[in-house]
Structures are given as C-alpha cells and as structure tokens.
C-alpha positions, 0 to 999 in steps of 0.5 A: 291496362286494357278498359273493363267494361261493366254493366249494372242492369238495372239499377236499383233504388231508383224509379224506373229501369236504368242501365249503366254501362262503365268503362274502368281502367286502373281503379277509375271510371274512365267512360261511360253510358247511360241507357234508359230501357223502357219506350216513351210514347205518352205524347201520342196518346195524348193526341186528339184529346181534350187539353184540359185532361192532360193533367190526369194522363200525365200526372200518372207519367209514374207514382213519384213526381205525380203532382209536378206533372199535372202542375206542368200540365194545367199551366201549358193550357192555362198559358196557351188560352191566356188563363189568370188563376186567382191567389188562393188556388196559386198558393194551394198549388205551392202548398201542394208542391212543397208537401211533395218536395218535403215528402220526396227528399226524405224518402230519397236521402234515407230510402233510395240513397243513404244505403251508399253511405251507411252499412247496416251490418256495421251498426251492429258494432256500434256502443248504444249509449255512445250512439245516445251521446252523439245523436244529442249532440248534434240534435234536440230529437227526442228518439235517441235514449241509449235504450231506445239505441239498444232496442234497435239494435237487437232488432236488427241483430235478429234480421241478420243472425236469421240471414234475411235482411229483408229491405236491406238485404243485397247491400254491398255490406262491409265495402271498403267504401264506407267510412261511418263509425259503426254509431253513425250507421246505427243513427242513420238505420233507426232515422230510416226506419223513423222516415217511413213512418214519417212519410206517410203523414205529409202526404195528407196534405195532396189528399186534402187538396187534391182528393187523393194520393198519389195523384191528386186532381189538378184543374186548368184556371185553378184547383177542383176543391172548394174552401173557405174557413167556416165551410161545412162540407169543403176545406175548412179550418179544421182541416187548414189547421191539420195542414198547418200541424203537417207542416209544422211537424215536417219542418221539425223531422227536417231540421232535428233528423234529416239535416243533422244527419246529412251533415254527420254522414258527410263530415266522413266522406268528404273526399266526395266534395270532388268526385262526381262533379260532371258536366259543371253547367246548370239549368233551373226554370225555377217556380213557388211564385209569391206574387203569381205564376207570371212574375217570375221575379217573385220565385223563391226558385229563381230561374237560370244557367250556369255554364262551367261552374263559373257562378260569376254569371247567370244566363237567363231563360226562355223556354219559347225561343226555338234554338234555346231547348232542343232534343236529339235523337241521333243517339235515341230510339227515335227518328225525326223526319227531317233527319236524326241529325237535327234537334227539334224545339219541343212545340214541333217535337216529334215522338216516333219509335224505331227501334234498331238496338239488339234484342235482349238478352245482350252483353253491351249496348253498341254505343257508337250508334242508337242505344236509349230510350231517352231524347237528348235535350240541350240549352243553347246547344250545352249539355246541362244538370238539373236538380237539387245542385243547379236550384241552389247553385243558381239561388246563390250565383244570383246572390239570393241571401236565404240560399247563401245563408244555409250553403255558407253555413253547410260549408263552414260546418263541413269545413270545404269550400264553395267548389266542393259543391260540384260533386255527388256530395253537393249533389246530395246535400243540396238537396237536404239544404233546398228541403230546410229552405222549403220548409221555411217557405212552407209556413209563408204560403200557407199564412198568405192563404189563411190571410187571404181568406181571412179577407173574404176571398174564397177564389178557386178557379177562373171560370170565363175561359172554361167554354172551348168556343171562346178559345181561338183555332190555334194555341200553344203554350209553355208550363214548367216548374222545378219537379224535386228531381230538376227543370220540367216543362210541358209543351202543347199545341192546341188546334181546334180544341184538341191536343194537336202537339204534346211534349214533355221534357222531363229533368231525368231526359236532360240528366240520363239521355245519351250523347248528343250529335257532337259526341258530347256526354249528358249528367250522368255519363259525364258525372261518372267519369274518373270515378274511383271503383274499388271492385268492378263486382260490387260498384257502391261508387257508381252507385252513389253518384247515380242516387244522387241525382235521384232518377226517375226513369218512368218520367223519361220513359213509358212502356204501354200503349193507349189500350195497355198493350206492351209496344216492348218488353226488356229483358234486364240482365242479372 
C-alpha cells in the first residue's frame, strides 16, 4: 500500500507557525517533516548595537518565553566582560524563572495540550456526583462538590446545544482516540477553566521584580529594582510577602490540581508510554544555581547528554568548544559562505536568507532540498531532545534523589517502568513532575533572599564594569539556561563595544529543525515516526506528540525587519 502524505498547516495550540508534513502507511506514520514557516533574522538586527540592550530585543523574540531569553541574554555579556552579579539579584533571577516555569507548565498541560487527551463533548455524559467522588479521591482540592460538578455541566451543555463551542470549538470530539471515562473529562474541563483563572496571579511576581509582564526588565551585572526590607518606595516586605503567598498558592494548584490530574489522565493511555519516543538522546545546560551562576555544581538543573536512551552514562557539556554545538543549513533557508555543507559554532554563526522553496500556496515541501526556516543545531554531531524529558531523565541518570524521588514515585503509581519515559507520555509527565520539583525549590530562593536581607545586604547590581571604556577591543561570551521548552544559549561577540556577532540557538531549533547533511531526522520528525493514525483527516495523534514538546515557533523563527517590514509573508493552507 502506497505512503499518503498528509499536511497540518498550521498547527494550532502552539506559539508560532509550524508545519507538519506525515507520510502514513498501513495506520502509522512512516516519515516525517517538520518546517518552520516564518523567517528568522533578529540576529542581525542586533548588529551594531550596544550589548547591554540585547536583553529588551531579545526578550520580545515572542510573548511566552520572554524572561529566559533576556536572562540568556545579560549572562553573554556578563560572561564576555567578566561580570559577578551579586546573591540577592542571583536569586531574584531564580525566583523570576520559576515563576515562568510554574506559570508555563500550566498553561500548556491544561490549555495548549490536555485537549488531545480529554474530550470536552464526552464530559457531558459524565455523573456529576461520581465526578465529586472521584476528584476527592485523588485530591484534598476544595472545587469538587457534585454541585459544583453539575453547575459546570450545564454550562457547557449550553455551549454545545447552541452549537458554538467557542475555545473548544474544532476538536476532534469523539475520536476513537480518547480514552477518559466521561467523569475524567469533566474534572480536566473544569481544572482548565480554574487554570486561566489561576495563571493570571503567578505572574505578578515578573511585574514586581521586573516592572511588567510579559517582559519584564532584566539589567546586565544584576536586576534594575531596588529592594531591602523597610524600603518605602521599592521592593519591601510587603510585597516579598505577596510573593511568598504567590508561591505558596501555586505549589498548592500544583500539587492538589495539576499532578492528580496528570496522573489520572495518564493512568488511561498508557499504550503512550511507547509511542512518540523519537531520537532517545538528550541534551540539557541545566540552570537555578545556589551558589552562583559559575558553579554549575549547585544547579538544582544539573547539565549533560545522554546518547541512546542509555542512562547509564553522562557526557558532560561545553558550549565553548567549536565542534560541540553546530548548526547547518543544507536543509534550511539560509546560506553560509563557506558552503552549506558545513556547520558553524554559533560565536562564528552566520544568519543569511535565501529563500529558494515554492511560493505559497503549495501541496508539499520538496523535502529532498531546502524546506524550513529553522537552522539544524547538532551536539557532537548527534541529533539530540531537549526539554521537560532531557532535564529530568539527566537529574536521574546523574543519580539526583529529588529527581528519582518524584520519577519512581510517578512510575510505581502508574505501574511502567523506567523506559515508558522515552515517549510522549514521559514527555508530558516530565514536565508536570519537573513543576512539583520547581515549586518545591521555589520557597528554598525565595527564603535565602529574605535571609539575605535579613543580614544587611540590599545588593542589586555590580556596578565597576558599567563604563564601556574598561571594556576590552574584544569579547565574547556564552549565556544559557533551561527555558520551560529546553537548552537555550546565547552566543555574542563584542568588538569595540557593539554586538559584532549575535546568535541565539533556541530549545524549538534543536526539537523542530530539519534533517541534517547525513540525512538525519531532529526530535520532532523522528518522534513522529510509527506513530498510530487512525484517520489521516482528523490526526489527534500527531497532535499529541507535537504538544508534548510544547513548541514555540517564534523563538525559532521571526518574521520583521528592524523597520517592522514584512521580509516574507506564508500563506498556511486550510
């Protein structure tokens, strides 16, 4: 039987534009391609500019992963000019990061994602008083009366008789894929309700130490706030005090909502425990230092790869070393002038259009030749995962006992075993167990602040570098951290004060680029292969597997020039 090739474009509930295209023989996915649509240039308008800026451009690379970006950011510059930034901006910055993973997981396991797995119409089957029952079974969360149940109920019974579903209209309702009793869907309906509600609370925390969000401000040697516990006009302990309630009350939503319900949902498809598995080979930079930015032995991230799903062992890491992280552009929308065959180390990266794919709108990509937007990073010339998955498959394989102690715990309760973590199922619950892990880490900076000022020191910044004249002719750094979505690291090149190099390789370039000059497929095209399809015109299980690496197309890929002008418009098809 002859391979059908179908096309998602694009692909929705995620953040930016994604195109799949899935070759499906006999039921399953037998290839597949994954093109980001959308052109990348920020690194040249960054050119010329003063380093100590970058942040603000870069932290608008999209409105999701704003703060991880601008934290990449002021660490290339503060490692390129030798910066130290002192304890309390260290563990602002921590806090600040956590906010955004507590904030960013939710929102993606109940708004972007748990749509593959729960089906909204079904809830309206469901008992509302075996709902109650079972929701108190597997948490103390105090929303789960048979009338609270029942109220829900009616509500969305309403939505669907008047035949607008509004953000849960175009599911593919009722596919043979979904396998939760209807009183499962009901609890993960009214938990995704409850969740925008909830996330619109935990990111006070950036707009307190940062000013606002989305995008909050950053400062290269330290934070731009001023604090200290009786400061009447700064960060005082009033407000430390609503972020320690901010913190207290998302650890609360994490453990009694997000964690019950991610268990619950999985306990019913774990056939996915081996489906969506992929490339087997993970790289994480690791971040949240205790002891400073520069001992990377105090991360509670802890850094590595693992080749071959052997967890046995763990290479180590060094972003500095040309022939460790390359990109290519034989596959991508670029060019490099020593030719498109070779891979450049990001400080002597090159970021050069040239376009040569079909104009839209069009049937297929032509595969064989260029066919994306995004570069294809490799480590030691391996195709490699990052995210949720690779962090804590590393923080076990390097024997970690807060990370084996929520895995085994997560495995015995579903009853798999270790290896069910190489699929979109661990894909997804890694990234619910690595939130219960942050929100436990979470009260630790927040109490070494308040120590910290307790003991007189009101620090913010490291001020002795700020004159660009004690700067030397040349410099280039390195900055990275884990974003929510995986490995991210900035790379500049500073020559008489301005940015004379700037590259970011973003964790959706290392997950979504194309193949590589060997042929060889990146995460998503390889995670999709031997994927089940039960029918190619509703693809829920492509879906599924695509949402659980959470991707965000815009840090991959951008679209305006420096004066706001279109450089490319794509047409996605229907």
């Amino acid at each position: 039987m002859s391979a059908n090739r179908i096309v998602i474009d694009p692909i929705t509930r995620i953040e930016g534009h994604l195109r799949i295209e899935a070759e499906i023989q006999n039921g399953k996915v037998t290839d597949a391609y994954s093109a980001g649509t959308m052109v990348r240039l920020l690194e040249e308008i960054l050119k010329g500019r003063d380093p100590r800026d970058a942040w603000a451009f870069v932290g608008r690379v999209c409105g999701v992963c704003t703060t991880v970006h601008s934290l990449a950011s002021v660490r290339s510059v503060e490692d390129a000019l030798d910066i130290v930034v002192p304890p309390n901006a260290e563990m602002v910055r921590s806090i600040m990061f956590v906010a955004q993973y507590l904030h960013d997981h939710v929102v993606h396991f109940y708004h972007l994602h748990a749509m593959d797995w729960v089906d909204v119409v079904n809830a309206l089957k469901a008992d509302p008083k075996k709902t109650s029952e079972l929701a108190q079974s597997i948490s103390n969360w105090p929303k789960s009366s048979p009338g609270y149940f029942s109220d829900l109920q009616k509500r969305i019974g309403r939505f669907v008789e008047s035949g607008q579903l509004g953000i849960f209209a175009n599911g593919y309702w009722g596919h043979p894929a979904y396998k939760l009793p209807p009183e499962v869907n009901l609890i993960g309906l009214a938990h995704y309700l409850e969740a925008l509600e909830w996330q619109k609370e935990i990111v006070r925390i950036h707009a307190i130490f940062g000013g606002k969000n989305p995008h909050p401000n950053f400062l290269v040697g330290g934070m731009a706030c001023a604090i200290g516990l009786d400061d009447a006009s700064g960060i005082n302990a009033e407000r430390l005090a609503y972020v320690d309630q901010l913190l207290r009350e998302a650890k609360t939503f994490v453990e009694q909502v997000y964690i019950p319900d991610l268990l619950a949902i999985a306990s019913f498809y774990k056939d996915w425990g081996a489906i969506g598995g992929g490339l087997g080979s993970y790289l994480a930079y690791g971040d949240l230092p205790v002891n400073g930015y520069r001992d990377e032995s105090s991360f509670k991230f802890p850094s590595g790869v693992i080749l071959n799903k052997d967890i046995s062992k763990v290479y180590d890491v060094d972003l500095r070393k040309d022939e460790e992280v390359q990109e290519f552009v034989q596959r991508s929308w670029y060019k490099y002038e020593g030719g498109d065959d070779k891979g450049l180390h990001p400080w002597k990266g090159e970021t050069v259009l040239n376009y040569t794919g079909p104009k839209p709108p069009y049937e297929h990509l032509n595969v064989e030749e260029k066919y994306s937007f995004l570069k294809t990073p490799r480590w030691n010339g391996n195709a490699v995962e990052v995210g949720p998955l690779a962090r804590v498959l590393v923080g076990y394989a390097r024997g970690r006992e807060d990370f084996k102690e929520v895995v085994d715990a997560a495995l015995s309760k579903l009853e798999v075993p270790v290896t069910a973590l190489f699929s979109t199922l661990g894909r997804t619950a890694a990234r619910g167990l690595e939130t219960a892990l942050v929100a436990g880490w979470a009260r630790e900076f927040y109490d070494s602040l308040i120590t910290n000022l307790k003991n007189g020191d009101d620090r913010m910044a490291a001020t002795e570098k700020f004159d660009p004249k004690t700067w030397p002719a040349q410099a280039q750094g390195v900055g990275h951290t884990e974003a929510p979505r995986g490995a991210l690291a900035h790379w500049i090149v500073i020559q008489d004060q301005k940015i004379d190099n700037y590259q970011l390789v973003v964790p959706t370039t290392w997950n979504a680029s194309p193949r590589d000059p060997e042929g060889k497929s990146s995460a998503y095209e390889a995670a999709l292969k031997d994927t089940p399809v039960a029918n190619p015109e509703q693809p829920v299980e492509i879906l599924r597997t695509i949402h659980s690496f959470d991707p965000c197309m815009a840090c991959a890929v951008h679209l305006y020039d420096e004066e706001g002008q279109h450089l490319s418009r794509v047409q996605a098809l229907g």
